[in-house]
PyMOL Python script that loads the backbone (N, CA, C, O; Angstrom):
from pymol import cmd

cmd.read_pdbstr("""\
ATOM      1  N   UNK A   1      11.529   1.110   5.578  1.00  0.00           N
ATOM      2  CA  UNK A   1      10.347   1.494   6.297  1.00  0.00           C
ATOM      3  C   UNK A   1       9.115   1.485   5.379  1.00  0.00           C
ATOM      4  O   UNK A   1       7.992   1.277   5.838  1.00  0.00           O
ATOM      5  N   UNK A   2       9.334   1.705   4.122  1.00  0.00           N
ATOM      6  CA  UNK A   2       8.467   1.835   3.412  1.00  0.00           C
ATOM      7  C   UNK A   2       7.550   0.522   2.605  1.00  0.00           C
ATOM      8  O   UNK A   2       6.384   0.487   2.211  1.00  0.00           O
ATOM      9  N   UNK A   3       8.915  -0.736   2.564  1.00  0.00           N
ATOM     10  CA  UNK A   3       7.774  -1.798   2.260  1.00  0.00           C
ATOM     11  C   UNK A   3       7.579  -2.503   3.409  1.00  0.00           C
ATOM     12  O   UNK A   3       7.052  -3.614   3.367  1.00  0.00           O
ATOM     13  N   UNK A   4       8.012  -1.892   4.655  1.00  0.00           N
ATOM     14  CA  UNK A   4       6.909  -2.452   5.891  1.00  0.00           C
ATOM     15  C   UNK A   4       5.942  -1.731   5.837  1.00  0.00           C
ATOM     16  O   UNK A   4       5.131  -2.517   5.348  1.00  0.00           O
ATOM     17  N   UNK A   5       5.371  -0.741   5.987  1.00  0.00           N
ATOM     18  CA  UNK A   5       4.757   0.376   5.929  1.00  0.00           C
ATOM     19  C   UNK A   5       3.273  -0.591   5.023  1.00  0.00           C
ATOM     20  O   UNK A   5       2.150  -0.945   5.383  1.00  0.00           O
ATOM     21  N   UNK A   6       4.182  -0.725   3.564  1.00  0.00           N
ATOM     22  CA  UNK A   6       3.304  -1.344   2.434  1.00  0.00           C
ATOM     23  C   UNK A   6       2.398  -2.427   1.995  1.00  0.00           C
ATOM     24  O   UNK A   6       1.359  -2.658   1.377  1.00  0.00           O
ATOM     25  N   UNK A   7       3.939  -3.275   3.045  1.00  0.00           N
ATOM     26  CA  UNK A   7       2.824  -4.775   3.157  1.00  0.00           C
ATOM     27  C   UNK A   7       2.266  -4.816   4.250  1.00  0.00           C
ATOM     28  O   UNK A   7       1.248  -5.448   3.969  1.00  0.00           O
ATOM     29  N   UNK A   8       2.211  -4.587   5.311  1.00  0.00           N
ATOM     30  CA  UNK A   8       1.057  -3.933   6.121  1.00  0.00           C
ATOM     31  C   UNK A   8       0.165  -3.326   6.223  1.00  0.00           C
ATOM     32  O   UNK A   8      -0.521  -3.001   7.192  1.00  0.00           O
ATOM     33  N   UNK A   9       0.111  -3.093   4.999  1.00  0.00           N
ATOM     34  CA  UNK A   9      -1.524  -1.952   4.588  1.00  0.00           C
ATOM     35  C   UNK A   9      -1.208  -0.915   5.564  1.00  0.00           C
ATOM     36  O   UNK A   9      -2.094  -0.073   5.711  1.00  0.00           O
ATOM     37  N   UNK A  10       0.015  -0.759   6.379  1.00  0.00           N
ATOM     38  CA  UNK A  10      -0.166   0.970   7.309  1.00  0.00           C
ATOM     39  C   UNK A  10      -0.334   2.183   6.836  1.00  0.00           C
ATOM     40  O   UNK A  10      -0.958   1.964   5.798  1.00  0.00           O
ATOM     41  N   UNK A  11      -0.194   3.271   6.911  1.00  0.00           N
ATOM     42  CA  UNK A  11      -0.202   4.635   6.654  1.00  0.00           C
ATOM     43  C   UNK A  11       0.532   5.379   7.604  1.00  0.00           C
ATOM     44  O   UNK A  11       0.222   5.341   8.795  1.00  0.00           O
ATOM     45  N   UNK A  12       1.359   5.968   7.235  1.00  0.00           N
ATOM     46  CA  UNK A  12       2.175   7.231   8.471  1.00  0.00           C
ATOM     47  C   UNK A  12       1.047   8.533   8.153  1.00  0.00           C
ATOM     48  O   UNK A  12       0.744   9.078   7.092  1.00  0.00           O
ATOM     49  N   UNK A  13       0.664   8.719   9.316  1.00  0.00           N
ATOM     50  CA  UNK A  13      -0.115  10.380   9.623  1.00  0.00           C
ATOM     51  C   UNK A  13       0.735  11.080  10.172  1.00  0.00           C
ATOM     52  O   UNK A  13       1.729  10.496  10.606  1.00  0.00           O
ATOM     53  N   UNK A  14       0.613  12.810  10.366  1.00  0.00           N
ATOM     54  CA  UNK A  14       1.490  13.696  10.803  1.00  0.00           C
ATOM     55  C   UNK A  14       0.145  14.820  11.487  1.00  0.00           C
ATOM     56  O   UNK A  14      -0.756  15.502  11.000  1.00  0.00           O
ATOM     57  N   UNK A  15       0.685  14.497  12.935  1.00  0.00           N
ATOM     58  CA  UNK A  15      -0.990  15.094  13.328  1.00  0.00           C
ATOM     59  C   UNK A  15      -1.087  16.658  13.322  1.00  0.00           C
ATOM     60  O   UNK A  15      -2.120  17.202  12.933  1.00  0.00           O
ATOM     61  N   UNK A  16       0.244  17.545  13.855  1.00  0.00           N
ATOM     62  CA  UNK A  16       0.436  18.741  13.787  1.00  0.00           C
ATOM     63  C   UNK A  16       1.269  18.710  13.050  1.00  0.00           C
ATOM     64  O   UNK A  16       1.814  17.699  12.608  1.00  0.00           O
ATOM     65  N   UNK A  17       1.609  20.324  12.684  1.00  0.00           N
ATOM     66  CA  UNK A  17       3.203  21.465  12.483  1.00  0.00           C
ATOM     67  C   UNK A  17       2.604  21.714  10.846  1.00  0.00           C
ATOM     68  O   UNK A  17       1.467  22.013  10.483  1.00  0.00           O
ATOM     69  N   UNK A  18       3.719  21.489  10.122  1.00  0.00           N
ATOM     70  CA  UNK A  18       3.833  22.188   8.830  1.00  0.00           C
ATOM     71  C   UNK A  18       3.306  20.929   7.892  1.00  0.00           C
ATOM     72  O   UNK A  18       2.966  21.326   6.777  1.00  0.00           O
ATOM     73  N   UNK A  19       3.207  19.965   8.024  1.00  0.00           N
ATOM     74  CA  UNK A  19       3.044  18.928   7.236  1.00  0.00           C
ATOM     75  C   UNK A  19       1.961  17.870   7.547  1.00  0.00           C
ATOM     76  O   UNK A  19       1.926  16.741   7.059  1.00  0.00           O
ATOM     77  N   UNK A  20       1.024  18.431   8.490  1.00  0.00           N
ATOM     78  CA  UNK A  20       0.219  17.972   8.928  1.00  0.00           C
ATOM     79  C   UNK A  20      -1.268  17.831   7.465  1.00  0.00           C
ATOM     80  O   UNK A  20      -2.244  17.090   7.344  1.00  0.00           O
ATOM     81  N   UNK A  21      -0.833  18.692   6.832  1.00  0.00           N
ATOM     82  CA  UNK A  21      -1.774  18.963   5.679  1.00  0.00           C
ATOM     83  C   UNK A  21      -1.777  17.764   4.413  1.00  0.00           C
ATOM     84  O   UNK A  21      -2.663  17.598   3.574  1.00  0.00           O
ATOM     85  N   UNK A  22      -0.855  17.213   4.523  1.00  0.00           N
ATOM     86  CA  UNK A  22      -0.533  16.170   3.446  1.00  0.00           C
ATOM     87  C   UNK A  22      -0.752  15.009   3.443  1.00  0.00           C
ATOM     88  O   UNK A  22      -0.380  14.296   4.375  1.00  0.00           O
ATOM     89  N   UNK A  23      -1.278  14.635   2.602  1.00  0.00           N
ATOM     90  CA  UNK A  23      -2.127  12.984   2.686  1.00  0.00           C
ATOM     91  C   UNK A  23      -1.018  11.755   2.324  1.00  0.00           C
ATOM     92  O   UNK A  23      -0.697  11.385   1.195  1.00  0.00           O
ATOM     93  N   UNK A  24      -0.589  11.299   3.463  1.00  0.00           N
ATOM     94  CA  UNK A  24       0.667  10.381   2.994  1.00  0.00           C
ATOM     95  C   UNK A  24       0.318   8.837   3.139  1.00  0.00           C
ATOM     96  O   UNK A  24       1.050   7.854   3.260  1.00  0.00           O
ATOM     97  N   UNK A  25      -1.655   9.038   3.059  1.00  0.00           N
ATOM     98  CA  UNK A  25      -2.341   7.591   2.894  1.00  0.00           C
ATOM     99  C   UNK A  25      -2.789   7.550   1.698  1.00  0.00           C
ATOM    100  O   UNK A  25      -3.684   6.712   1.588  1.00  0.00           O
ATOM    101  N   UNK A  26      -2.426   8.376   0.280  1.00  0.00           N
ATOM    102  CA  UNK A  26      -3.041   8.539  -0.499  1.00  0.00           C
ATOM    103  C   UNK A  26      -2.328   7.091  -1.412  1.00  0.00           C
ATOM    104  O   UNK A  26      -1.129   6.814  -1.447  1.00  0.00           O
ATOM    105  N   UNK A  27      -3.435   6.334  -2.084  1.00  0.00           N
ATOM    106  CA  UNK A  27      -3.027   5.518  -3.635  1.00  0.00           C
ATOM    107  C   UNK A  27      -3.578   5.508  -4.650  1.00  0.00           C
ATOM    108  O   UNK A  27      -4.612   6.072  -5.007  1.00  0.00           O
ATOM    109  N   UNK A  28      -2.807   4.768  -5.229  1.00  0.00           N
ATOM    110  CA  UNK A  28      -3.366   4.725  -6.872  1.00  0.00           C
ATOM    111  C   UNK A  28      -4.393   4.239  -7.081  1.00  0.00           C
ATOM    112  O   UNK A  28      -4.207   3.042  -6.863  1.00  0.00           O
ATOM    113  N   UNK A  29      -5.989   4.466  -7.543  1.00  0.00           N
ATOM    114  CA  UNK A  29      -6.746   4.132  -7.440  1.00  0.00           C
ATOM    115  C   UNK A  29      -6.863   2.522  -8.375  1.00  0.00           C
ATOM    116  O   UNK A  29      -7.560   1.546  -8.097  1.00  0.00           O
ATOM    117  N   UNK A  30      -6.189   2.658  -9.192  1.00  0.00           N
ATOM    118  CA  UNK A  30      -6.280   0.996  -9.500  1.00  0.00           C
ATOM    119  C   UNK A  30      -5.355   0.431  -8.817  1.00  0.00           C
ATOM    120  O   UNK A  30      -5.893   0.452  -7.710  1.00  0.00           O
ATOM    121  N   UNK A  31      -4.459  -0.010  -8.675  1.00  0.00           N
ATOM    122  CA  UNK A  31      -3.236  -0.649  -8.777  1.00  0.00           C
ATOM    123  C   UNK A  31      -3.118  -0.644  -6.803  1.00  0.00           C
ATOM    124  O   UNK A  31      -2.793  -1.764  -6.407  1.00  0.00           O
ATOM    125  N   UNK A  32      -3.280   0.165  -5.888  1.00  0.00           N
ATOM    126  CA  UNK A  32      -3.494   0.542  -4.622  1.00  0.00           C
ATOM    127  C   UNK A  32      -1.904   0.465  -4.169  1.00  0.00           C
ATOM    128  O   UNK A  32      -1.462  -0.235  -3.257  1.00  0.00           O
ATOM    129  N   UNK A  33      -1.126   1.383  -5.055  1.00  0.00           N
ATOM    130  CA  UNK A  33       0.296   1.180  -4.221  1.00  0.00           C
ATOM    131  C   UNK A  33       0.391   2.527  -4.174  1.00  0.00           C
ATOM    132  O   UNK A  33      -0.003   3.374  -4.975  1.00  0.00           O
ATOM    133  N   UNK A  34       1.096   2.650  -2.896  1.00  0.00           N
ATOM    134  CA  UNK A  34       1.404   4.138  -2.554  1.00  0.00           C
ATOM    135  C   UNK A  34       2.003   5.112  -3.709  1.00  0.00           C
ATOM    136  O   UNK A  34       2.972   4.822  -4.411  1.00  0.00           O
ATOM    137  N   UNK A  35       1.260   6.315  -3.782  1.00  0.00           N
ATOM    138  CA  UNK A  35       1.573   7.876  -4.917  1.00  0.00           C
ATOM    139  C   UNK A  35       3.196   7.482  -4.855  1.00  0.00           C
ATOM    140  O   UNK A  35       3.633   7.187  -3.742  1.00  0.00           O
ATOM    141  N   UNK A  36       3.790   7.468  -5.593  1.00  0.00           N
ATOM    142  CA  UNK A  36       5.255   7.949  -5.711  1.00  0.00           C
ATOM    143  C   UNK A  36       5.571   8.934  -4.888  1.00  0.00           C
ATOM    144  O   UNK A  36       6.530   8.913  -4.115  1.00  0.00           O
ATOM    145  N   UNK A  37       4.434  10.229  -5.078  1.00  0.00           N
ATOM    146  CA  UNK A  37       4.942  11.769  -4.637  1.00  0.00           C
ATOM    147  C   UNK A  37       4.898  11.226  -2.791  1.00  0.00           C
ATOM    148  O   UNK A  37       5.634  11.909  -2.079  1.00  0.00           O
ATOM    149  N   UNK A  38       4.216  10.251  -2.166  1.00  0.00           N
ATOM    150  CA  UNK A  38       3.795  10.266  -1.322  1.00  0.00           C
ATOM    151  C   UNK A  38       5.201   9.157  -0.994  1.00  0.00           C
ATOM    152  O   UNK A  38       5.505   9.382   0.177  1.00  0.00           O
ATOM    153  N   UNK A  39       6.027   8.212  -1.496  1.00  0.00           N
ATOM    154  CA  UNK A  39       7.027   7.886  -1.019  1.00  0.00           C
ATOM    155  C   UNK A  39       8.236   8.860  -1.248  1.00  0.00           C
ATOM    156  O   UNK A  39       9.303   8.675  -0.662  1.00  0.00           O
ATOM    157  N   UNK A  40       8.053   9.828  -2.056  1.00  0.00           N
ATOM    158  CA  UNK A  40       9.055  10.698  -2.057  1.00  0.00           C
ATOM    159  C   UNK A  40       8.980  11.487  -0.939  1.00  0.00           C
ATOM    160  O   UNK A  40      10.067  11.777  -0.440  1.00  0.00           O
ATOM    161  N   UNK A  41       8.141  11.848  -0.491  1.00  0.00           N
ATOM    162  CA  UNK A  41       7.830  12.634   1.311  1.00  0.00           C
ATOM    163  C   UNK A  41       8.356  12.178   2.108  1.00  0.00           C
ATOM    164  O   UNK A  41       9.268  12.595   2.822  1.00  0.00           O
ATOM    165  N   UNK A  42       7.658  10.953   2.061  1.00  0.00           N
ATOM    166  CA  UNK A  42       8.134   9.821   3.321  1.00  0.00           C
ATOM    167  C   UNK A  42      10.006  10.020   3.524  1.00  0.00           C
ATOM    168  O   UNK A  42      10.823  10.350   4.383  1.00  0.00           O
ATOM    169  N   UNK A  43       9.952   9.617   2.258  1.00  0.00           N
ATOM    170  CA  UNK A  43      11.855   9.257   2.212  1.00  0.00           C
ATOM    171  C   UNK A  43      12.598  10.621   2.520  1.00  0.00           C
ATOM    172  O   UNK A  43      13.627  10.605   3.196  1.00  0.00           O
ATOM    173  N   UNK A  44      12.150  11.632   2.094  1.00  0.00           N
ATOM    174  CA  UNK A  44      12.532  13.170   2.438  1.00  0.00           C
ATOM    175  C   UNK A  44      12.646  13.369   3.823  1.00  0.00           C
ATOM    176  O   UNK A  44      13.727  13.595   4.366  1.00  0.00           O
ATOM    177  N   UNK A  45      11.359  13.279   4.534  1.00  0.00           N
ATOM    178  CA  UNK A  45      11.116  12.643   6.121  1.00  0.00           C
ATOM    179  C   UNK A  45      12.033  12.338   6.951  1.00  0.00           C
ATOM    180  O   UNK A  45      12.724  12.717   7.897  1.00  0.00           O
ATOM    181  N   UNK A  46      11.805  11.580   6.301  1.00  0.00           N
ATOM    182  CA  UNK A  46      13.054  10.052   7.399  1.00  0.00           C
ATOM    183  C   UNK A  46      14.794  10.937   6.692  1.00  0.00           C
ATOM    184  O   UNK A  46      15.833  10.789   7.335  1.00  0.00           O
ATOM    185  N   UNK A  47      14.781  11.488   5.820  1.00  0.00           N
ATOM    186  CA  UNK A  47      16.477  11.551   5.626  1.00  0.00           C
ATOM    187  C   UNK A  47      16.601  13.089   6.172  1.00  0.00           C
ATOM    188  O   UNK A  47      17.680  13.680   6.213  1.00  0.00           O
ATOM    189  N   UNK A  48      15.469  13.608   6.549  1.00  0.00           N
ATOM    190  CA  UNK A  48      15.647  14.825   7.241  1.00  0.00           C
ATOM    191  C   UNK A  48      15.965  13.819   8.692  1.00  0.00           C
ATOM    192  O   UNK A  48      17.078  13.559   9.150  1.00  0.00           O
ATOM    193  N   UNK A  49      14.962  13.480   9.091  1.00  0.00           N
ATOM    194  CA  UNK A  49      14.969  13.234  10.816  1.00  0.00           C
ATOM    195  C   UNK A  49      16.455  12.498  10.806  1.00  0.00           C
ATOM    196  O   UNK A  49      17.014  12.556  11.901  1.00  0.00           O
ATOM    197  N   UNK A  50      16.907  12.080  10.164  1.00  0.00           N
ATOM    198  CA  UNK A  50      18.515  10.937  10.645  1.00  0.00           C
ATOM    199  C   UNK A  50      19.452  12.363  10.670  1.00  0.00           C
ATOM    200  O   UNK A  50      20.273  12.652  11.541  1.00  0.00           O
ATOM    201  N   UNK A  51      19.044  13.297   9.281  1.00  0.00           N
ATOM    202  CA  UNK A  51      20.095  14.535   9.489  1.00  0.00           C
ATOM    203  C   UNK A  51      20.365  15.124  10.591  1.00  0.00           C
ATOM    204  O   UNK A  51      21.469  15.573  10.902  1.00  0.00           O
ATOM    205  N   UNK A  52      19.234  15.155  11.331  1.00  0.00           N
ATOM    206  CA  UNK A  52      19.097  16.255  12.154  1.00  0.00           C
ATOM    207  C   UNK A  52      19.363  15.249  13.568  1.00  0.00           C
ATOM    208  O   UNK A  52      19.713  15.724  14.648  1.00  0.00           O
ATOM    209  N   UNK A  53      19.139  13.874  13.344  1.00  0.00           N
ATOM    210  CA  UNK A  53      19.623  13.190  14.629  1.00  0.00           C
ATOM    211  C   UNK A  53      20.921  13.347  14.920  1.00  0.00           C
ATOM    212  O   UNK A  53      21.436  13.510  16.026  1.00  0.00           O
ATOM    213  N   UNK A  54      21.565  13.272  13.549  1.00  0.00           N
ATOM    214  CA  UNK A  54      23.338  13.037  13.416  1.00  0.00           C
ATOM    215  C   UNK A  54      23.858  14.819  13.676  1.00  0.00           C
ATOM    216  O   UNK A  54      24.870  15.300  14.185  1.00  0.00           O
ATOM    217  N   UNK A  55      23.249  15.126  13.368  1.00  0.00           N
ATOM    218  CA  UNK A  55      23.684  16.832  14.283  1.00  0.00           C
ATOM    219  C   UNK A  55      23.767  16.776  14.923  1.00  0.00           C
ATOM    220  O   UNK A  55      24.041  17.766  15.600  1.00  0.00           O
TER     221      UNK A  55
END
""", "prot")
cmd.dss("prot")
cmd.show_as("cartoon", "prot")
cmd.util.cbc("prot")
cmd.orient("prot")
């Protein structure tokens, strides 16, 4: 999801709840590839939502 996400120039937003506060369009100002900390969210994200699907 994430190097579609990438080579698409997209951004995932989170409009409400608890995580609505976090900038997960943020990059590196030279280089313009997504924060690490900001694919580490993402991936946290997504391996929560499959957890909780598979429950």
């Amino acid at each position: 999801m994430l190097a579609v996400l990438h080579h698409d120039r997209l951004a995932l937003r989170i409009h409400d709840g608890a995580f609505s506060a976090m900038d997960l369009t943020a990059r590196h100002p030279r280089t313009g590839e997504l924060l690490s900390t900001v694919k580490f969210m993402v991936q946290t994200l997504a391996a929560a939502g499959e957890l909780q699907r598979d429950l």
